[in-house]
N, C-alpha and C positions, 0 to 999 in steps of 0.2 A: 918569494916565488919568482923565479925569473923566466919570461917569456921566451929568452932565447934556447935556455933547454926543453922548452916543451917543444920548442920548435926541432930541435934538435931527434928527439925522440918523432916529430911525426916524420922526419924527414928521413930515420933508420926505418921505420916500419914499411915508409912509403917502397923505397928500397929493395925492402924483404920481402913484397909483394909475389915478386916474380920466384924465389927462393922458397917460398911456403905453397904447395902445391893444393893442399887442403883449402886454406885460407884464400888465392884466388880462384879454387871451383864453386867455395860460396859467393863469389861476390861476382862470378858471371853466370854461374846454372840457370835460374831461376829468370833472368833477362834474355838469354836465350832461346831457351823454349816457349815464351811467351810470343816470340816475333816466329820462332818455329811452327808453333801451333796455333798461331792465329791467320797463317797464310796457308796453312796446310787443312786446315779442317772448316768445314762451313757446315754447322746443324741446322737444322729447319729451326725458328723461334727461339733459336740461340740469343740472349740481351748480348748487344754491345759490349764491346770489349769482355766479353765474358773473361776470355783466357789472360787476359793483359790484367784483369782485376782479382781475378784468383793466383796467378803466380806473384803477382806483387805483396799478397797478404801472406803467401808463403815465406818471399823472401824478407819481409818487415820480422815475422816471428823466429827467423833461421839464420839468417846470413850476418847479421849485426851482432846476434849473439853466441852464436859459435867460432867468428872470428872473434869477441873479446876475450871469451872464455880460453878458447886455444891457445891465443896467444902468451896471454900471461902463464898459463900453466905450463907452455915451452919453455920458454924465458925464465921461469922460478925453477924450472927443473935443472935448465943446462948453465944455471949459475949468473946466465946474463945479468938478470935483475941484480943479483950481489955485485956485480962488475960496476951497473951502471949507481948504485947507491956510493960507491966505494968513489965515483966520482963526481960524487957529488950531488945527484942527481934523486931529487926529493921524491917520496911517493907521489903525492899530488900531482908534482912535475909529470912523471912518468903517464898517471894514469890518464891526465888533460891531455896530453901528446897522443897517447893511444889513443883513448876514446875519440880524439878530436880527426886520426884518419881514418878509423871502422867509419865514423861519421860521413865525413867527407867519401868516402871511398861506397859507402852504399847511396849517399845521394847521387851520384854519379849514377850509379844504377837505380835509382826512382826517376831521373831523366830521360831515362832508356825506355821506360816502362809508360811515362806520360807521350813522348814521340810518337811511339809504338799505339797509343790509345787515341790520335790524334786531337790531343790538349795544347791550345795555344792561347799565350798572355794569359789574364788573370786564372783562365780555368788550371790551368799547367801551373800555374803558380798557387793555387789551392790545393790541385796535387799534390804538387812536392811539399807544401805544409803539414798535409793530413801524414805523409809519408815522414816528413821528419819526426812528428810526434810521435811515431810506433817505435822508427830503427834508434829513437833517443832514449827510449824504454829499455827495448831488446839490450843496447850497450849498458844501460845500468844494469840490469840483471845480467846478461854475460860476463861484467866486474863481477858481481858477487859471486858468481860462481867461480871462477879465477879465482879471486884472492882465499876462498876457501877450501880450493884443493891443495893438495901438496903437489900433485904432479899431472902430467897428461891423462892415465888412465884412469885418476879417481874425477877429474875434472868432465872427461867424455864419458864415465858412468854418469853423472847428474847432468850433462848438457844434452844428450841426446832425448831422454825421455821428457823434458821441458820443452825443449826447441818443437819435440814431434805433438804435444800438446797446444804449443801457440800457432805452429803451423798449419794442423791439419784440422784443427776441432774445426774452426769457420766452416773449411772447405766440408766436411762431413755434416755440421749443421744442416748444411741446405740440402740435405734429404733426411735427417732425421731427427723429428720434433724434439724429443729428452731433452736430445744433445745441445740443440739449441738456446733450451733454456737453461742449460750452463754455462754454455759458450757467449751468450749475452754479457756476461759477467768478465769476459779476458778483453784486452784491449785490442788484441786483433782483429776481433770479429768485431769492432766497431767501425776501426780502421778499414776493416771489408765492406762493410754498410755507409761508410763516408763516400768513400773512393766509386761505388757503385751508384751512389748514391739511392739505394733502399731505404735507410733510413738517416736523417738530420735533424742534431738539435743538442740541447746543452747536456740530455741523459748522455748521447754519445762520449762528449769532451768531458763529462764528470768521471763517466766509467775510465777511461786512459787514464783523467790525472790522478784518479784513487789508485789505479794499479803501479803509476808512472812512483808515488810519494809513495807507495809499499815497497820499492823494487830500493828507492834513493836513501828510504829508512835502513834495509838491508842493508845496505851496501855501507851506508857510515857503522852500524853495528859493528860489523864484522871488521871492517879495516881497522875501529878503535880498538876490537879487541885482539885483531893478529897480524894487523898491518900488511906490508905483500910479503916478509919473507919470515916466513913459521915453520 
């Protein structure tokens, strides 16, 4: 494995940021309207950073994973991935490049998110932990979805109904009980209970890394068995 092609590949996508129109409205939407809507609206007994903690749970379930999923399924569609295998350039390599700037590129935006929530030193540094452990999830499971479609439109038939699942269940939780007691169970809504801090403790970080080694099982499955160009 060589570090300079993964560097190589973060340094194409970083690139193609501005070129993929989709892939940067995920990765500023959600930081946006958070500073939108926290200067714009004041409810009576509204908690703290209400807005800043519920769009951040948004964008931990959406934005990591529909930029990995996108991406790849672009790229395996218009041939690129065969371009860049043909030079050389190893799955692994590819996916550690990718993954490494959805990474980089939504921590950027958990930054935004902690500013905005006025988190400074350790607490902001707890932030963006609790935040890397969701959008580190969300990129595994975004791969698995990637490397399992053929193309864009079988890829955005299974990332949409997923993405709107880790997204929105938290946020629907908190008015209604069922829901709750399912959504207990996804890692986002823990993420949403960390960051809020409603609830803290090792149940939280068990639930993510159970969902986190389901997502990372997935994803070797599948690559062993169709690698990225099927």
């Amino acid at each position: 494995m060589s570090s300079r092609r993964v560097m190589a590949v973060f340094r194409k996508q970083l690139k193609d940021t501005l070129k993929n129109k989709e892939v940067l409205i995920q990765f500023l939407m959600f930081p946006v309207l958070s500073v939108i809507m926290s200067n714009a609206m004041t409810v009576p007994d509204m908690p703290a950073n209400f807005f800043v903690h519920m769009f951040a749970t948004m964008y931990v379930g959406m934005a990591p994973l529909t930029c990995m999923s996108a991406v790849i399924a672009e790229e395996k569609e218009k041939n690129t991935l065969r371009v860049l295998m043909m030079s050389n350039v190893r799955g692994t390599e590819y996916l550690l490049g990718l993954g490494a700037y959805v990474l980089a590129v939504c921590m950027a935006g958990s930054f935004i998110f902690g500013l905005q929530g006025g988190y400074r030193g350790l607490e902001l540094a707890g932030f963006m932990g609790i935040m890397f452990c969701g959008i580190l999830t969300s990129t595994v499971i975004g791969g698995v979805i990637g490397i399992g479609s053929r193309n864009q439109m079988a890829a955005t038939s299974v990332t949409v109904p997923v993405m709107m699942i880790f997204s929105f269940l938290p946020m629907i939780a908190m008015f209604n009980r069922p829901v709750a007691l399912v959504s207990r169970w996804i890692y986002t809504q823990q993420i949403n209970d960390l960051i809020s801090k409603s609830a803290a403790g090792w149940q939280s970080f068990a639930v993510i890394a159970v969902n986190a080694l389901a997502g990372i099982t997935a994803f070797a499955v599948i690559y062993k068995k169709r690698g990225l160009l099927f």
